[in-house]
Each structure stands twice: as structure tokens, then as C-alpha cells.
C-alpha positions, 0 to 999 in steps of 0.5 A, spaced: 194 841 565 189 846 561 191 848 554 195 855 556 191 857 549 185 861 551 187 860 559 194 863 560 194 867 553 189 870 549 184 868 555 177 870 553 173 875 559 166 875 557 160 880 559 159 887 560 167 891 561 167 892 569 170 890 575 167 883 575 166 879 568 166 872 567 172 867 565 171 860 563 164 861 565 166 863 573 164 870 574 172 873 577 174 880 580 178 883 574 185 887 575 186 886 568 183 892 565 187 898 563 180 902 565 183 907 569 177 912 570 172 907 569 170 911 562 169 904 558 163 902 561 161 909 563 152 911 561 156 918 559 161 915 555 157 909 551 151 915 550 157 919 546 159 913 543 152 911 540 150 917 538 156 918 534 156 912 531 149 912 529 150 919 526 157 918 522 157 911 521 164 907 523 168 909 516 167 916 515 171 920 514 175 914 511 181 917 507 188 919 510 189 926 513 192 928 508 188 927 502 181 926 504 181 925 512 181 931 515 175 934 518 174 941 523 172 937 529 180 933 527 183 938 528 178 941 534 180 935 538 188 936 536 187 944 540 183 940 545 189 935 547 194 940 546 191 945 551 190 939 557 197 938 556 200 945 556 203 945 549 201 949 543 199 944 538 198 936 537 197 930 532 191 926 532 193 919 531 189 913 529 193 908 534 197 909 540 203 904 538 203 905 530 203 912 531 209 913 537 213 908 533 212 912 526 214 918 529 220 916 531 222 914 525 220 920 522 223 925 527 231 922 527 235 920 520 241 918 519 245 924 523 241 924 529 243 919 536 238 916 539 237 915 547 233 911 551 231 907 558 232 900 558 225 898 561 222 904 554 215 899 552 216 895 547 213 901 541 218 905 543 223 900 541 220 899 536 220 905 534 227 905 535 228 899 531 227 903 525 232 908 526 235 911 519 243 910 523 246 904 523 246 899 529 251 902 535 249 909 533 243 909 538 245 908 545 240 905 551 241 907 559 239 904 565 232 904 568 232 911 571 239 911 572 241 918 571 249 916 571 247 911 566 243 917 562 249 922 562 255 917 559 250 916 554 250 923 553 256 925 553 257 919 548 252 920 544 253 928 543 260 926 540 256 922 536 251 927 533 257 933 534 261 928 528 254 926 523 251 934 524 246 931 526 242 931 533 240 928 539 233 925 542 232 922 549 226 917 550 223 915 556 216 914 560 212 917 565 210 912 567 213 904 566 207 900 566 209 893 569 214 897 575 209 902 576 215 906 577 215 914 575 220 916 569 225 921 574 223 927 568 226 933 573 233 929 573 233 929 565 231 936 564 236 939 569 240 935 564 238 940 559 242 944 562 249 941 559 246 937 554 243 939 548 238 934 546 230 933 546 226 929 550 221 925 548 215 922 553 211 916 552 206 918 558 201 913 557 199 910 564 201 918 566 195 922 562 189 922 566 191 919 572 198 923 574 198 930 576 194 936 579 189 936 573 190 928 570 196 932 565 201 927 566 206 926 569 210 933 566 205 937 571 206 932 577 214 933 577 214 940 575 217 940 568 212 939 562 215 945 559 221 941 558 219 936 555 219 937 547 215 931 545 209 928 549 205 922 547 200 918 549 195 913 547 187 913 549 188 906 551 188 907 559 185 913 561 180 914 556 179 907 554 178 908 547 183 907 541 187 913 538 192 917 540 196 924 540 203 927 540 203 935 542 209 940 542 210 947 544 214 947 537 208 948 531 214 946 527 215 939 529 207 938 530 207 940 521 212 936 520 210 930 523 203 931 520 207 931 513 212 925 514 209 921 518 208 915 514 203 911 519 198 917 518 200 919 510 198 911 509 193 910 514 185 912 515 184 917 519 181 916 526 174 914 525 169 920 527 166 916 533 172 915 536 174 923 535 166 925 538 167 919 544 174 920 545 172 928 545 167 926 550 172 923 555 177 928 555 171 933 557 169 928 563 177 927 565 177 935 565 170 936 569 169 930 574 176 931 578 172 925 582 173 919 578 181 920 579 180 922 587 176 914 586 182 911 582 187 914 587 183 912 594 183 904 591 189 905 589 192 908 596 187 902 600 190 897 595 198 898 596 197 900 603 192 894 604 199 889 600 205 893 604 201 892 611 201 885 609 208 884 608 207 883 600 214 887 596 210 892 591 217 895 589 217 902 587 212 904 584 208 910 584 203 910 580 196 906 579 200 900 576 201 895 582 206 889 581 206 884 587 212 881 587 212 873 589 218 868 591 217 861 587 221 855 587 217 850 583 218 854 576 211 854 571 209 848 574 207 851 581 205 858 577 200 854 573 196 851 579 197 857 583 193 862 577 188 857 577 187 857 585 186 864 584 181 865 578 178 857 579 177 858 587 178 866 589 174 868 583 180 874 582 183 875 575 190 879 573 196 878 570 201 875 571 208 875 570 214 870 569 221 869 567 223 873 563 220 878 565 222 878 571 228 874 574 227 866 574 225 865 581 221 870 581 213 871 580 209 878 579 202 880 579 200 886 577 193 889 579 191 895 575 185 899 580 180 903 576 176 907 579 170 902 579 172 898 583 170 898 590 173 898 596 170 892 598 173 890 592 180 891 594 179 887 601 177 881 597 182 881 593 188 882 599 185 877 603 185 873 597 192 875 596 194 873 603 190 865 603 194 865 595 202 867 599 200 861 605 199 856 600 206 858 596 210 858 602 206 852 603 209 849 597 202 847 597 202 849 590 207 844 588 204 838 589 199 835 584 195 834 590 192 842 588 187 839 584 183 837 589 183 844 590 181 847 583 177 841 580 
């Protein structure tokens, strides 16, 4: 059996960023990259990135933004994100996961109540961990389960009611393992009777959801409704960075002096803010690198359906494939290494815990540089793989006539 290092975890794919790259000196399909729109390789994206670099330099402006790390282009930026995503102004963040995590802690103290979806991404949670109030005081509901969300409401305005504090609820555009969409409409129709703000994590949502590539908020209808959107630019913009936009400047101002990720932490370097500006710039006027995502994306979750495969509920680009298996780790190993070794296809894959014993997930991430061609490949791989799984074939050490 391979060592699991360098092979299952912290596995090293080599070559240019794209559909196809080299793995373990085999050339394989890549489903791995949270590449959306194609942007990380794009001749466009890597002339603004060369250039910038060139003309800044990788450290400039060096210092925090609020000592010596701001600059016009900053804050141009900030204005930029913020009209794409319908608010009034936004926070330029040096990384995505630091950057949520730490305005969490910075927006609630000990007074306020946390609410949050079950399945929130691991930087959501850890935010939450840093909550000022003591462990009981914030509460979690269950996985887009607006029945769960409103007992904890009701829970938690008593709560905040008590401590004369408020009330914040946090949740996702889109969940990045399931795929599913946060049902945002539902939760702002809750507004209705519940005061309390509504945080959105949308980073799969930005640039692949809603008429303009806006999010998940445009494609519901309630982008308004949310107080606090975040997104990072490690999917659609494949880049590194982040932001946070409101309709209240207030919130943004504050957010700008107490957020201690921000305060004590370099700014974004000026390659990232050009290149990333860049990318927004094509996420705005190339309308087509999201028609491509979604036709790969339609071709490749239809393509599964028809082939009896269980893609649960998403409705995003994110596409799990759901699979049974008896054989535990041991089964899951031989199969991994048909499907890179003999199929030449790379994705992720996900065991127990993650996903109940039993069970084996998948999960394929279209871009829009993939081809169809591509997606064909790639179902008739998946539907050799699901006849040798039933097959037990996979739980015989006999595979390794298959994959040495």
C-alpha cells in the first residue's frame, strides 16, 4: 500500500494550472481546483499579474492598513467590490479564512448570540470559537433547516434581550462539499419577526451564482437582506485575498479599526490588488466564462443523473458523487488508485467522518476550462469505477494486477 503522505494527503500535482496536470509522473483530468472561471491560468490574468509584479514588487506596501498600508488603488478596489455586490462600501482582506474569522470576533462581544447552519465551513466556526460569550451562548441550527433556525431564534432573542446585546446569524451561499444553496429567502423572510443580522459566507456563490456572477443574494432576490457579505478570491478569482461589504458604512469603519487580523497583519500586497482588480474586471465584462462553467456543469450533473449516480441536492457547480462501499479504507485506497493509476482522473474524495461509515463522496469542481469532451471522459470513468465497486472488485488485493 502507498504511503498516504504525498498520495492521499498533501498529494503534489505538477505542470501548468489547468484541466490536465501531472500526478505521481501521470498526466490525470483535474476536478481538484477551486478554478471556476478559468482565471488561474488565463493569458489575460497572468499579463496582469506579471506586470504587476514587475512594477510593484511583491512586498510593497508592506505595512497594515492602518499604518503605513494603504493606497488609493486599496481602496478603488474596495469601491469596485462593493458595487458588483450591491452594497455600499467593503473591507479589502489579506486572506479569506483569517479575514471572516476575525471579523466575527470583532463584530460580537460578550452580549451578542451567535446563530449558525450546522454544515458553516470550518473558518465560520472558528470564528465563532472566538466568540467573547461563554460556550452555551451561541447556538447552531440544523443544516438549512429554517424550523431549527427559528427555535434558535427564538432562543437566542431571549437571550440577547437578557445580556442587552444582539443577535448575529451566519450561514453560506453555497456549502462547498454538498453543493447545496443556503435557502437565504427563507432567513430574511425571518427578519420579519426577528431582529437580528445575517452574515453570508458566499465564497463558491461570487462569480458563479446569479445573473451577473453576484452571489447567491442576486440569484434568490435578497442581496439586500444580507448585512454582512463575504467572500474570499480563492475560487472564482483564483487569487488569494478577500472581502467584506455592507450597506452600513458604519459597520465597514468599524470593522477597518478592530479587526485585529487587519490591524496586525500586512496589507494585501499590490500584485494581488492589480491582478485581483484585473479579474474582477473579466468576471464583469466576459459573461461567457460563466455560460462555460454552467454548460460543463449541466453536461456533467445531468451526464451523472442518467447514469443512476446520487448527486444529492446541490445546485451550485460543486458536484459530489455520492458512492456505497463495504470494504471500508482499504477498498476506498485501491479504488482512488484505479481511478488516478489506470483512469487518469483526479478529485477529491471523501470518507468517514465526513460522511457516514458506509458511504464514499467524490466531489468534482467544473471550471470553466474544462471541455466536454472532458465531462465524457470523465462519467464513462465514473461508471467503469461504480461496476468494479459493486463488483467487490476493489476489495480484493487482486487490484493490484489492475493498478501496478
Amino acid at each position: 500500500m502507498l504511503n498516504s503522505h504525498h498520495y492521499f494527503s498533501f498529494p503534489m500535482l505538477e505542470g501548468e494550472l489547468g484541466p490536465r496536470m501531472r500526478f505521481m509522473g501521470r498526466e490525470v483530468l483535474n476536478w481538484s481546483l477551486n478554478n471556476y472561471l478559468g482565471l488561474a491560468n488565463h493569458p489575460e490574468v497572468r499579463q496582469a499579474d506579471a506586470e504587476a509584479a514587475a512594477k510593484w514588487g511583491l512586498a510593497y506596501p508592506m505595512g497594515a492598513r492602518m499604518m503605513s498600508g494603504n493606497s488609493t488603488l486599496h481602496e478603488i478596489f474596495e469601491k469596485e467590490l462593493a458595487q458588483f455586490v450591491g452594497k455600499t462600501d467593503a473591507f479589502l482582506l489579506n486572506y479569506g479564512y483569517q479575514g471572516v474569522m476575525s471579523a466575527i470576533e470583532c463584530l460580537c462581544d460578550h452580549r451578542d448570540v451567535i446563530v449558525y447552519d450546522a454544515e458553516s465551513h470550518a473558518c465560520l466556526i472558528d470564528g465563532i470559537r472566538l466568540h467573547k460569550a461563554k460556550l452555551g451562548e451561541y447556538y447552531k441550527f440544523n443544516h438549512n433547516d429554517m424550523v431549527s433556525l427559528e427555535k434558535n431564534l427564538i432562543r437566542a432573542t431571549k437571550l440577547a434581550e437578557e445580556k442587552g446585546g444582539g443577535v448575529l446569524v451566519i450561514t453560506e451561499g453555497v456549502f462547498g462539499m454538498s453543493g447545496k444553496v443556503g435557502d437565504l429567502k427563507a432567513i430574511a423572510e425571518l427578519k420579519k419577526k426577528y431582529n437580528f443580522r445575517l452574515l453570508v459566507d458566499d465564497a463558491h456563490g461570487f462569480g458563479t451564482m446569479g445573473e451577473t456572477g453576484a452571489g447567491v443574494g442576486e440569484l434568490l432576490g435578497v442581496q439586500d437582506e444580507i448585512d454582512l457579505y463575504f467572500s474570499t478570491f480563492a475560487k472564482s478569482m483564483a487569487a488569494i485575498g478577500g472581502f467584506i461589504a455592507s450597506n452600513d458604512p458604519e459597520i465597514i469603519m468599524f470593522l477597518k479599526y478592530n479587526m485585529r487580523s487587519q490591524t496586525y497583519a500586512k496589507a494585501l500586497p499590490m500584485p494581488y490588488v492589480e491582478g485581483c482588480r484585473k479579474r474582477l474586471e473579466m468576471v464583469k465584462q466576459m459573461p461567457e466564462l460563466r455560460a462555460k462553467l454552467w454548460e460543463n456543469v449541466k453536461a456533467m450533473q445531468d451526464g451523472l443523473r442518467s447514469r443512476g449516480f446520487n448527486i444529492g441536492e446541490t445546485e451550485s457547480p460543486v458536484t459530489p458523487v455520492f458512492l456505497h462501499s463495504e470494504g471500508g479504507v482499504p477498498e476506498v485506497t485501491r479504488m482512488v488508485r484505479d481511478l488516478r493509476e489506470n483512469m487518469g482522473v483526479f478529485c477529491s474524495i471523501v470518507v468517514y467522518p465526513v460522511v457516514p461509515k458506509g458511504q464514499i463522496m467524490l466531489r468534482i469542481i467544473p471550471t470553466a476550462s474544462h471541455t466536454l469532451e472532458d465531462v465524457e471522459y470523465t462519467l464513462n470513468a465514473f461508471t467503469t469505477l461504480a461496476e468494479k465497486l459493486k463488483n467487490r472488485v476493489y476489495q480484493s488485493d487482486a487490484v493490484q494486477e489492475v493498478v501496478e
